[in-house]
Structure formats: structure tokens, C-alpha cells
mmCIF file of the N, C-alpha and C atoms, coordinates in Angstrom:
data_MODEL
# 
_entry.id   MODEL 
# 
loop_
_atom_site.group_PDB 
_atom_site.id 
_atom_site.type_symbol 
_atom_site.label_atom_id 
_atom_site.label_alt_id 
_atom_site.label_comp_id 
_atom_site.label_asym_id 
_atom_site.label_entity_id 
_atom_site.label_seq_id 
_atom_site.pdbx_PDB_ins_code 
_atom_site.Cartn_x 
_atom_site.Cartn_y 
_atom_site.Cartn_z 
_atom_site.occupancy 
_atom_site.B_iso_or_equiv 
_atom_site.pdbx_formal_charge 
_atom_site.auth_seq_id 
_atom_site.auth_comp_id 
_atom_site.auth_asym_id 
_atom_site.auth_atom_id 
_atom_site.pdbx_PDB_model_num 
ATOM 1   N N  . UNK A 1 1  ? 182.006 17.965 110.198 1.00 0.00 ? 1  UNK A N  1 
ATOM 2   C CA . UNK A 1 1  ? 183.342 17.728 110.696 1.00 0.00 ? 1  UNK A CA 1 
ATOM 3   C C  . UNK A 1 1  ? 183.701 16.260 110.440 1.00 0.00 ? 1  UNK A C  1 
ATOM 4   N N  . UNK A 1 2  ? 184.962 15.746 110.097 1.00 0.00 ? 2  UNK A N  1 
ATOM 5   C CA . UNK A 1 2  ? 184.992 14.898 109.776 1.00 0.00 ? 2  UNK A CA 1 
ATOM 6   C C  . UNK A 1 2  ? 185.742 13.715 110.824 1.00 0.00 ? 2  UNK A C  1 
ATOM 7   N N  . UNK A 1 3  ? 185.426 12.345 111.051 1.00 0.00 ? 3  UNK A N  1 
ATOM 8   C CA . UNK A 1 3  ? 185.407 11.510 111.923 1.00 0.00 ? 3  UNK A CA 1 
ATOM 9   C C  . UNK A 1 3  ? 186.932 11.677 112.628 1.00 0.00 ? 3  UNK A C  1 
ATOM 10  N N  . UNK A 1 4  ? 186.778 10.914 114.356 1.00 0.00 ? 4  UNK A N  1 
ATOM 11  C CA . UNK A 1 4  ? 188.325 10.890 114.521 1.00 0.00 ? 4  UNK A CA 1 
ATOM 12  C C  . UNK A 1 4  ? 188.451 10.000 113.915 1.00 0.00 ? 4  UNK A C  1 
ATOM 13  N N  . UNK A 1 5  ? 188.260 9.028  112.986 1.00 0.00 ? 5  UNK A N  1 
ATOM 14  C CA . UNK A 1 5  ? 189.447 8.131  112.581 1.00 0.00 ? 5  UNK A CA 1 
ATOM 15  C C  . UNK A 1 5  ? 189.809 8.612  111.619 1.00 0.00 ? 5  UNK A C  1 
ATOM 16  N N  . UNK A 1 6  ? 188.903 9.236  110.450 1.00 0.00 ? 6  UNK A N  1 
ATOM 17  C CA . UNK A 1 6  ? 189.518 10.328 109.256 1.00 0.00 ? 6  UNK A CA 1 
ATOM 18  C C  . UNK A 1 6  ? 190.736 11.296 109.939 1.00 0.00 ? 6  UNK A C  1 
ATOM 19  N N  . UNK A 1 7  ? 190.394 12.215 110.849 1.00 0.00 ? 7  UNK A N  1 
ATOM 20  C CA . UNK A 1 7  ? 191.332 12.987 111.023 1.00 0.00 ? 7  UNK A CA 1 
ATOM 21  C C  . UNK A 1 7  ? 192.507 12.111 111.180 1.00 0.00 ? 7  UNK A C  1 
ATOM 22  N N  . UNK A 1 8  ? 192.690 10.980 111.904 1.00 0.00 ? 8  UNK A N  1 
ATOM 23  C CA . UNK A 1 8  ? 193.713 10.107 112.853 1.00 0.00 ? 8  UNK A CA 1 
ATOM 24  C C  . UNK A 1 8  ? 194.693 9.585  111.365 1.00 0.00 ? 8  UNK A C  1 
ATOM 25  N N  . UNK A 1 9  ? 193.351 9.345  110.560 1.00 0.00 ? 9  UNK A N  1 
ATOM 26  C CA . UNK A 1 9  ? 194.148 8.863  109.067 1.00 0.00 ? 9  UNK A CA 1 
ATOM 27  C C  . UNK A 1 9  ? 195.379 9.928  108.294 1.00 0.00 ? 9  UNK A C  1 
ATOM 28  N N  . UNK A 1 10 ? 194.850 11.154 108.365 1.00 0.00 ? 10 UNK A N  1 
ATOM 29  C CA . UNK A 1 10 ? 195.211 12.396 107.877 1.00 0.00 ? 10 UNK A CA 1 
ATOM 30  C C  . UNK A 1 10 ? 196.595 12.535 108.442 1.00 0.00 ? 10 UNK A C  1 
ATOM 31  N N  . UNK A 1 11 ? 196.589 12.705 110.183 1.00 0.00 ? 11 UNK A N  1 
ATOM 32  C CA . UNK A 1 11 ? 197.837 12.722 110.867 1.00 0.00 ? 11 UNK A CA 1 
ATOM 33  C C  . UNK A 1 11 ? 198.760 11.394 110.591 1.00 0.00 ? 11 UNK A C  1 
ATOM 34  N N  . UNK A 1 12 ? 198.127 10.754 110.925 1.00 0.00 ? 12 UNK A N  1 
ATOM 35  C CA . UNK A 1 12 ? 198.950 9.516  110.473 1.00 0.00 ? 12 UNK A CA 1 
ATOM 36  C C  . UNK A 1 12 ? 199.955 9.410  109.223 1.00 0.00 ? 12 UNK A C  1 
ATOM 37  N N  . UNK A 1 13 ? 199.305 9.723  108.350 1.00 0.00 ? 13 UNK A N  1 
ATOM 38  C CA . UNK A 1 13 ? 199.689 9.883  106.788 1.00 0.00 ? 13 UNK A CA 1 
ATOM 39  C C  . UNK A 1 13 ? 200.970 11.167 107.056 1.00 0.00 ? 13 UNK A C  1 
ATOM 40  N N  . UNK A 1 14 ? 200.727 12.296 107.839 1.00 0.00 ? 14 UNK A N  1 
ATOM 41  C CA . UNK A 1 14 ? 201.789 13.355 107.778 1.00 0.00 ? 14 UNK A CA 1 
ATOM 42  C C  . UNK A 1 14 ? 202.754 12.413 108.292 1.00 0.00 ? 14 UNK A C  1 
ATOM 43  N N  . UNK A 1 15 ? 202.515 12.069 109.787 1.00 0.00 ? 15 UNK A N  1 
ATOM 44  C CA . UNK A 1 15 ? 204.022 11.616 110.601 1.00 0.00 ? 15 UNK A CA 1 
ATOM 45  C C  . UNK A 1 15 ? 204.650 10.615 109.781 1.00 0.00 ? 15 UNK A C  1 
ATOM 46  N N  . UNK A 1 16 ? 203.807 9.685  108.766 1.00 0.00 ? 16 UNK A N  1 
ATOM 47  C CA . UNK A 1 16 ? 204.902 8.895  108.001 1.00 0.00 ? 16 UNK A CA 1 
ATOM 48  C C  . UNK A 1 16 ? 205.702 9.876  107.289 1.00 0.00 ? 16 UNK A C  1 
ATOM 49  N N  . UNK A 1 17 ? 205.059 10.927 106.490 1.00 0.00 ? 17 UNK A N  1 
ATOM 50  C CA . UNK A 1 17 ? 206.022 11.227 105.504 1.00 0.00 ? 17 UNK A CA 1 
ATOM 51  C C  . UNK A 1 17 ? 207.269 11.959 106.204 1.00 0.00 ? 17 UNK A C  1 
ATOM 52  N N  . UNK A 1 18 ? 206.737 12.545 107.680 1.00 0.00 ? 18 UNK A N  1 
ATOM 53  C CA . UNK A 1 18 ? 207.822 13.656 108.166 1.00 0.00 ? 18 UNK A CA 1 
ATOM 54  C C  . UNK A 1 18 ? 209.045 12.281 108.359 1.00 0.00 ? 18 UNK A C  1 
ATOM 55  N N  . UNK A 1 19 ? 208.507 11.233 108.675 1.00 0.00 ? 19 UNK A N  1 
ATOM 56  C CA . UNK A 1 19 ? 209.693 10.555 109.130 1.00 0.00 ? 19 UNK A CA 1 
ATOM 57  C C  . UNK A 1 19 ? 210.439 10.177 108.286 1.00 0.00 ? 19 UNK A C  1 
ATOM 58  N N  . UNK A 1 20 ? 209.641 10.036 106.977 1.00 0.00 ? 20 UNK A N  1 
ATOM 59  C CA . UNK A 1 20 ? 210.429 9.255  105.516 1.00 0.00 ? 20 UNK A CA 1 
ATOM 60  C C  . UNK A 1 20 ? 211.692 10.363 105.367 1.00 0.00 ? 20 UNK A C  1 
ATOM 61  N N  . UNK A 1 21 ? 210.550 11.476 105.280 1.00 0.00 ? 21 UNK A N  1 
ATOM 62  C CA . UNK A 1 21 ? 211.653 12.887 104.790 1.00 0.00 ? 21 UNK A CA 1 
ATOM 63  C C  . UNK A 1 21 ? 213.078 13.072 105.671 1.00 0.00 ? 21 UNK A C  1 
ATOM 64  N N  . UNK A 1 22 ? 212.790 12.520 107.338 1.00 0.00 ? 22 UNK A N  1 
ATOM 65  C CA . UNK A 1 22 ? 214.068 12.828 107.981 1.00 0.00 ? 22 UNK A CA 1 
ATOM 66  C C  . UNK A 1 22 ? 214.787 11.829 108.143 1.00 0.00 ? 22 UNK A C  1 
ATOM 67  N N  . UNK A 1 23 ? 214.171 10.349 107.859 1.00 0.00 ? 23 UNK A N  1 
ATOM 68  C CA . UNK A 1 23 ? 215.473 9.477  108.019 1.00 0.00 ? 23 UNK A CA 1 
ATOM 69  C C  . UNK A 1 23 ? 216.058 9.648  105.902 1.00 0.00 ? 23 UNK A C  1 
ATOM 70  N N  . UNK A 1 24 ? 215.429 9.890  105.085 1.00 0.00 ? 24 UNK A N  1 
ATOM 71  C CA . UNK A 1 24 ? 216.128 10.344 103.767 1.00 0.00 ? 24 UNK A CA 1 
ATOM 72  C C  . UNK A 1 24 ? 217.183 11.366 104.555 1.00 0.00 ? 24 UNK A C  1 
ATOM 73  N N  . UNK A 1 25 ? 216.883 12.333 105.169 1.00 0.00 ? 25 UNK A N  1 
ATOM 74  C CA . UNK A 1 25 ? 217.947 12.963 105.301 1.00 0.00 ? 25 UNK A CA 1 
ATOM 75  C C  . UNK A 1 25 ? 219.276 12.727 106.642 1.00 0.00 ? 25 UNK A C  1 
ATOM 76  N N  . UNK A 1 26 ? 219.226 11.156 106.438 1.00 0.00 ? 26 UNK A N  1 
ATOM 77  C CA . UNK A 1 26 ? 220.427 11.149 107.615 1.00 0.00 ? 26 UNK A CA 1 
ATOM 78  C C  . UNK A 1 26 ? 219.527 10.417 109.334 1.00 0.00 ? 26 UNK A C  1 
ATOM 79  N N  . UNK A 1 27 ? 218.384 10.984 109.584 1.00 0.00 ? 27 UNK A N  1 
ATOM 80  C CA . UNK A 1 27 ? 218.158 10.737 111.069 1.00 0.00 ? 27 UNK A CA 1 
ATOM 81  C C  . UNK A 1 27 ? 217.471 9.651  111.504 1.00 0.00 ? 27 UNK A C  1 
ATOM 82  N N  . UNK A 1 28 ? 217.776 9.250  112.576 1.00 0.00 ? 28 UNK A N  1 
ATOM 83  C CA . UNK A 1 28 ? 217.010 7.835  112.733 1.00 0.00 ? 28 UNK A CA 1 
ATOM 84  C C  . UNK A 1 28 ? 215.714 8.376  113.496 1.00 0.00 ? 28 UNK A C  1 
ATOM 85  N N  . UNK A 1 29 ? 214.651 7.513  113.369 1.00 0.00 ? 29 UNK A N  1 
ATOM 86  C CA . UNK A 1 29 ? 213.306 8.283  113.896 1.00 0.00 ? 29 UNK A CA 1 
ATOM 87  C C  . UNK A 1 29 ? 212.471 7.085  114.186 1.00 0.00 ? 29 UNK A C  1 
ATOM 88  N N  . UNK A 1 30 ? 211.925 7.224  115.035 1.00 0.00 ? 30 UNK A N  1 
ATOM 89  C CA . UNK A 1 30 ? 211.084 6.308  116.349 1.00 0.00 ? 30 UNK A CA 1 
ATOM 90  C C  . UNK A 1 30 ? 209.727 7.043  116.907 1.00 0.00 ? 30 UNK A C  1 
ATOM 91  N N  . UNK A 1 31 ? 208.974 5.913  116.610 1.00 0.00 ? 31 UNK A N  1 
ATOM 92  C CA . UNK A 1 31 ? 207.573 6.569  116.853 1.00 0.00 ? 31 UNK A CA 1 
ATOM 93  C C  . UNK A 1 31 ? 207.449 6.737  118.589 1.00 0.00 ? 31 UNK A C  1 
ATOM 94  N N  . UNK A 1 32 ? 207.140 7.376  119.271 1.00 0.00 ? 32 UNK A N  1 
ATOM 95  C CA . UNK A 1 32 ? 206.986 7.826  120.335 1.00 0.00 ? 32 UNK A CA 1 
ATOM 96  C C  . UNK A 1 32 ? 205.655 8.491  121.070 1.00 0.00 ? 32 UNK A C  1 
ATOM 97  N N  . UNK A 1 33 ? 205.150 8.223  122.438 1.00 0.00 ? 33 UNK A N  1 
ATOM 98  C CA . UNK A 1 33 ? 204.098 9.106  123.005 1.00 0.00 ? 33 UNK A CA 1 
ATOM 99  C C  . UNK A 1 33 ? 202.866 7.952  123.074 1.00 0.00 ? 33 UNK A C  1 
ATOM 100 N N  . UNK A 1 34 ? 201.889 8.904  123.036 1.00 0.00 ? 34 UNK A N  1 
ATOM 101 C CA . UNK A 1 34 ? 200.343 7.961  123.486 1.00 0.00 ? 34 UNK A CA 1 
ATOM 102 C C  . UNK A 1 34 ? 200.238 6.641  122.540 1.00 0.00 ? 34 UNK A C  1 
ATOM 103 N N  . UNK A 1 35 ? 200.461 7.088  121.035 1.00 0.00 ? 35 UNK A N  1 
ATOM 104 C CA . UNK A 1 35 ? 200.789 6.304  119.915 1.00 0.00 ? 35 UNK A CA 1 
ATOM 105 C C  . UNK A 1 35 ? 200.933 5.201  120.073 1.00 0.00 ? 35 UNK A C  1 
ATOM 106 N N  . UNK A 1 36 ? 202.250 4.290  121.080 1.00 0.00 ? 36 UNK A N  1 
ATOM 107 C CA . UNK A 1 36 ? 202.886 3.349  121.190 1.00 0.00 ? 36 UNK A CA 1 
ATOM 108 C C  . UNK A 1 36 ? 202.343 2.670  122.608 1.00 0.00 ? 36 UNK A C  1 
ATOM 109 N N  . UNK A 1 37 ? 201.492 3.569  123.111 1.00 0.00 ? 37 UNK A N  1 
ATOM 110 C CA . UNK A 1 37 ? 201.235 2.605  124.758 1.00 0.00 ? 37 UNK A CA 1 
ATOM 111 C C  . UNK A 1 37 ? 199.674 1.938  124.066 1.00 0.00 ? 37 UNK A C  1 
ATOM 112 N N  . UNK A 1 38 ? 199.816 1.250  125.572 1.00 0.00 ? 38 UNK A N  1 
ATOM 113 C CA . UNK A 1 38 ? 198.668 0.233  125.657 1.00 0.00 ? 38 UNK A CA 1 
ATOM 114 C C  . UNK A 1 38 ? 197.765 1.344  125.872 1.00 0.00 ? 38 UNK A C  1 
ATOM 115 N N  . UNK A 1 39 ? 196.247 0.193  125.431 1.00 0.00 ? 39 UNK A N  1 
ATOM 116 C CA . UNK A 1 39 ? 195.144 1.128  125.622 1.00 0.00 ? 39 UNK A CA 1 
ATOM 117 C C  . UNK A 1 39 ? 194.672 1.831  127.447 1.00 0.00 ? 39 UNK A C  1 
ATOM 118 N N  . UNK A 1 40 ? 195.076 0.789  128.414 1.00 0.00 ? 40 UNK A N  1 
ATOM 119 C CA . UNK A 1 40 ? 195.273 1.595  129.769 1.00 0.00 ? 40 UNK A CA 1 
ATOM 120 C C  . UNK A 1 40 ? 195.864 2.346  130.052 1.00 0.00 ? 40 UNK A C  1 
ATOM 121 N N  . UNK A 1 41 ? 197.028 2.126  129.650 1.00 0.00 ? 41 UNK A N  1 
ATOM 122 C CA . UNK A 1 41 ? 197.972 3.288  129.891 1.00 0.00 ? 41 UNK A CA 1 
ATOM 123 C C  . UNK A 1 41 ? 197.551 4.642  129.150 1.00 0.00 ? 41 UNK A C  1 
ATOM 124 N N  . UNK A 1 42 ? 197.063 4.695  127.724 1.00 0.00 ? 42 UNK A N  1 
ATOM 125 C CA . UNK A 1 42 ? 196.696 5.862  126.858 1.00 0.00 ? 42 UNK A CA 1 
ATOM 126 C C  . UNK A 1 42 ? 195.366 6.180  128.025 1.00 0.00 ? 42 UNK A C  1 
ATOM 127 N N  . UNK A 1 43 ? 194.560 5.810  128.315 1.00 0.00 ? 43 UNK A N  1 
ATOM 128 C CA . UNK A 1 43 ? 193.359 6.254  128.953 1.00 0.00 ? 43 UNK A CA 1 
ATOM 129 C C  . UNK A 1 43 ? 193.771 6.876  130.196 1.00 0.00 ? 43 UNK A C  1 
ATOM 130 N N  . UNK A 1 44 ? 194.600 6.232  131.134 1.00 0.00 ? 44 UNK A N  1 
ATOM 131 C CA . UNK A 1 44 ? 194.839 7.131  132.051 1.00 0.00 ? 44 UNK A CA 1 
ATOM 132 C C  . UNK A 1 44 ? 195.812 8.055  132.094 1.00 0.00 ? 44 UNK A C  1 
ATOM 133 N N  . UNK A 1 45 ? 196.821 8.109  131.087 1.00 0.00 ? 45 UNK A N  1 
ATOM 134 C CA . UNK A 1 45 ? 196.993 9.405  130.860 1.00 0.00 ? 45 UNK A CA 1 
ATOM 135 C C  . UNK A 1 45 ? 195.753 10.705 130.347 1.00 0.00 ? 45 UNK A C  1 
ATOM 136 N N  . UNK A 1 46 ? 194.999 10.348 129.824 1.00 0.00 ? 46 UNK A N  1 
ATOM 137 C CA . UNK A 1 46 ? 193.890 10.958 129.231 1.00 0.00 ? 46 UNK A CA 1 
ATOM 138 C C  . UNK A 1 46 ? 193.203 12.056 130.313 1.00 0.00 ? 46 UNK A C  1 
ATOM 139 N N  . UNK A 1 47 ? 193.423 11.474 131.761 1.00 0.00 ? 47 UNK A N  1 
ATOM 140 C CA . UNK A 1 47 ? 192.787 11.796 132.921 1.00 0.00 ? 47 UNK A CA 1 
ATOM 141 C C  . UNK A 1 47 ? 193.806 12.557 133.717 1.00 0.00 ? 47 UNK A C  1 
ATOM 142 N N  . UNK A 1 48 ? 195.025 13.044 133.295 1.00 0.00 ? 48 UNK A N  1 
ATOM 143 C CA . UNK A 1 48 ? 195.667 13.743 134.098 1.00 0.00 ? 48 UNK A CA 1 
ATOM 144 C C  . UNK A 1 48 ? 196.550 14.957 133.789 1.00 0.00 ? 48 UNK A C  1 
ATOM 145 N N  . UNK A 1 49 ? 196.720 16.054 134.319 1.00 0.00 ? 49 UNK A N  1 
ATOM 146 C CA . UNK A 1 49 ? 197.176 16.917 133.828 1.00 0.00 ? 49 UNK A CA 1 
ATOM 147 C C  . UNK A 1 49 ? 198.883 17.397 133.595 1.00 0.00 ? 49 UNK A C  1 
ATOM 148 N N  . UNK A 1 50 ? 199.207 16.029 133.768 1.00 0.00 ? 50 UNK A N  1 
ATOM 149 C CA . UNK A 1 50 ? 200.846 15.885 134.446 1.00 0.00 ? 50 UNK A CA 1 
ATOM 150 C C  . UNK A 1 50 ? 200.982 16.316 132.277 1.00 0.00 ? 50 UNK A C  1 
ATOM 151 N N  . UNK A 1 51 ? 202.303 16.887 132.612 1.00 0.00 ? 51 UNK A N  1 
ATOM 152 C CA . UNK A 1 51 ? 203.399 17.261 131.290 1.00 0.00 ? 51 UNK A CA 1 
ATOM 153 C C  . UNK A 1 51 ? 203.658 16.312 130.223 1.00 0.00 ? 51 UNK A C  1 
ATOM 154 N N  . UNK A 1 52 ? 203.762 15.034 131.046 1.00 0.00 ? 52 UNK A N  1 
ATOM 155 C CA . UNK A 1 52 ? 203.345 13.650 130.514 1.00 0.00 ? 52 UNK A CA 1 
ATOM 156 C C  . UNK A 1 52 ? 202.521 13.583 129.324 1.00 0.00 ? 52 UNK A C  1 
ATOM 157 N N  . UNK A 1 53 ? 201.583 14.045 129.583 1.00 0.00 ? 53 UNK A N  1 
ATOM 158 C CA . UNK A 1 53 ? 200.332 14.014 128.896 1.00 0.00 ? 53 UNK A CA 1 
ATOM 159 C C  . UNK A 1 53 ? 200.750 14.281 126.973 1.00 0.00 ? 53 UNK A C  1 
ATOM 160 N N  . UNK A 1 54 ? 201.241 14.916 127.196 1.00 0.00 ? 54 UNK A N  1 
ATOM 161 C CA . UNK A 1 54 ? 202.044 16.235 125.826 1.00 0.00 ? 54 UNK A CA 1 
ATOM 162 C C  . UNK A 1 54 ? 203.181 15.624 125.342 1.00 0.00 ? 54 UNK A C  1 
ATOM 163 N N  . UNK A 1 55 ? 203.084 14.595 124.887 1.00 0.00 ? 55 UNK A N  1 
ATOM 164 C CA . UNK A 1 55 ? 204.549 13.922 124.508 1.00 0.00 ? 55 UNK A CA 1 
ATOM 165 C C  . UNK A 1 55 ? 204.470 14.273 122.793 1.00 0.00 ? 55 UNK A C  1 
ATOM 166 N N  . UNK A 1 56 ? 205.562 14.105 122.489 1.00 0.00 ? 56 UNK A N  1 
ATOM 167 C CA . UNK A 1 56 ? 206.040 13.749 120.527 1.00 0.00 ? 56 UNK A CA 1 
ATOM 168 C C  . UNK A 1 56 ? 205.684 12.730 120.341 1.00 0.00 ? 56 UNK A C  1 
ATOM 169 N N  . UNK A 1 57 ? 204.684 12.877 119.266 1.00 0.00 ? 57 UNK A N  1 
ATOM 170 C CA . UNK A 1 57 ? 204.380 11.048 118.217 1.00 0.00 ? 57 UNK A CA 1 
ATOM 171 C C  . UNK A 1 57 ? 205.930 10.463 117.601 1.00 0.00 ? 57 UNK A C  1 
ATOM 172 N N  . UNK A 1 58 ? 206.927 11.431 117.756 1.00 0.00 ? 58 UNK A N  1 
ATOM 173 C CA . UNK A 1 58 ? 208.045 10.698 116.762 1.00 0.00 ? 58 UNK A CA 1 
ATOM 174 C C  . UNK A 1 58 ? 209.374 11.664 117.649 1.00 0.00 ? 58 UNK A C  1 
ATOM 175 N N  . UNK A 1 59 ? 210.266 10.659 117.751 1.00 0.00 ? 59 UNK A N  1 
ATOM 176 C CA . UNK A 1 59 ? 211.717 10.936 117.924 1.00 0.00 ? 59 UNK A CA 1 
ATOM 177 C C  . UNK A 1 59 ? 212.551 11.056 117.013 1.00 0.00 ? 59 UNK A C  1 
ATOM 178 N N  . UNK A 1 60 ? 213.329 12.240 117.034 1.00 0.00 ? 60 UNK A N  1 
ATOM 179 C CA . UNK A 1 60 ? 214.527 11.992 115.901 1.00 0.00 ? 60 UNK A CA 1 
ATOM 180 C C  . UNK A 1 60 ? 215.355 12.561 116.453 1.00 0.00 ? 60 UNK A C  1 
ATOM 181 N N  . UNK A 1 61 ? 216.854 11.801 115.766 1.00 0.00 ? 61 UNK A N  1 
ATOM 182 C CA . UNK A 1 61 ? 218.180 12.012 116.290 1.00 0.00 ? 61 UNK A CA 1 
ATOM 183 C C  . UNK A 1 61 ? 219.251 12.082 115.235 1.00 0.00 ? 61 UNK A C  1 
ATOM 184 N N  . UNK A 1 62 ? 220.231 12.357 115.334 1.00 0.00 ? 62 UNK A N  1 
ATOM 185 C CA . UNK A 1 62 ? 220.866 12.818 114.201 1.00 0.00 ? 62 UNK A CA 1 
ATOM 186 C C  . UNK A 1 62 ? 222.753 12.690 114.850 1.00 0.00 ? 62 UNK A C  1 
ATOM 187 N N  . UNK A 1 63 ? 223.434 11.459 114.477 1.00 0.00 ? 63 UNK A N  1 
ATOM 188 C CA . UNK A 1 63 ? 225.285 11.514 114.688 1.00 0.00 ? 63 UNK A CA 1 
ATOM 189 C C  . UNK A 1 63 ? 225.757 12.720 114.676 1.00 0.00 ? 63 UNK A C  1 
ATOM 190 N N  . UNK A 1 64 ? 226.399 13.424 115.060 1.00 0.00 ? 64 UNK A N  1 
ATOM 191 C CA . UNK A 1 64 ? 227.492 14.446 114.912 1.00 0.00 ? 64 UNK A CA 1 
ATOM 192 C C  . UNK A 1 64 ? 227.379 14.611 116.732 1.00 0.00 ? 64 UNK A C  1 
ATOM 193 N N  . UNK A 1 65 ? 228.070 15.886 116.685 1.00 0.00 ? 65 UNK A N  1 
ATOM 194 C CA . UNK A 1 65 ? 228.470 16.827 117.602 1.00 0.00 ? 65 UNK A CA 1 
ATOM 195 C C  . UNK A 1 65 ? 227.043 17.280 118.576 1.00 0.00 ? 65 UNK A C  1 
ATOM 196 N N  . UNK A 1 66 ? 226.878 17.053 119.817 1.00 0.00 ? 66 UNK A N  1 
ATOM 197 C CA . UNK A 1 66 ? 225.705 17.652 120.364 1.00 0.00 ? 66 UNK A CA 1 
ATOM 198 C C  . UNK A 1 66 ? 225.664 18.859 120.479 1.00 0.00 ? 66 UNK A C  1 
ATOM 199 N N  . UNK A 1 67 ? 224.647 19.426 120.209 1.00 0.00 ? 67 UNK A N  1 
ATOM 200 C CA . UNK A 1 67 ? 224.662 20.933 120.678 1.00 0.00 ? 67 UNK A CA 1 
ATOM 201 C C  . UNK A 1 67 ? 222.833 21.431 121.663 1.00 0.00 ? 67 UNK A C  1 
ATOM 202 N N  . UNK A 1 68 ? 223.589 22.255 122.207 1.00 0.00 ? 68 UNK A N  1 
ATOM 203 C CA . UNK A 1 68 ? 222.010 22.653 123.304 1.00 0.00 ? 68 UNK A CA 1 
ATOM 204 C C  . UNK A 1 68 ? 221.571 24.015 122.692 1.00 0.00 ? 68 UNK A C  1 
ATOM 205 N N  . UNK A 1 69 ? 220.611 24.321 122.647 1.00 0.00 ? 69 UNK A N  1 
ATOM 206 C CA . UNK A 1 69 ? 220.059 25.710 122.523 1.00 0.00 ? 69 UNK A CA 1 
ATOM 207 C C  . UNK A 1 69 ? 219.275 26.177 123.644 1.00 0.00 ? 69 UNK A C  1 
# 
């Protein structure tokens, strides 16, 4: 099996391109979630089962008209 930092490399490498691909198409996009906190803060989330926990590595948003589904 191959290391977490290999895998971490692997993901890493996707979320750039997803983001390249969606701000090419128009959206602004912001890295988001465990990703961006401090290392205390990432650890004790680590320890709890709150919804929190489950965030998006990346935000995107897009001008026009809002719509809900």
C-alpha cells in the first residue's frame, strides 16, 4: 500500500486540476476544510464525531441567478 504522503500527493494533484478545470470554466474556487487549519485545530477535529469533521477540500461558486435543489 502506498504511503500517506504518496496518496496525499495523488489527491492533491486531483483537487488542483478540479480547480484549474472550474475556475477555466467561469468559477471562483477556494481551498477549504481540514486542508487550511492549523495543525491543533486539524487534530482535534480528528477526535470528534461532530458533521464538522466532513468538510470540502475546495469551494466553488459561480455569478448568475441562485438556485436551490
Amino acid at each position: 500500500m502506498p504511503s500517506f504522503q504518496q496518496r496525499k500527493a495523488v489527491g492533491d494533484a486531483h483537487e488542483q486540476r478540479i480547480a484549474e478545470e472550474l475556475t477555466a470554466r467561469g468559477w471562483a474556487v477556494n481551498p477549504w476544510g481540514q486542508g487550511v487549519l492549523t495543525h491543533p485545530v486539524q487534530a482535534a477535529r480528528r477526535t470528534t464525531d461532530s458533521s464538522l469533521r466532513w468538510t470540502p477540500d475546495l469551494l466553488a461558486a459561480k455569478e448568475g441567478p441562485a438556485t436551490s435543489q
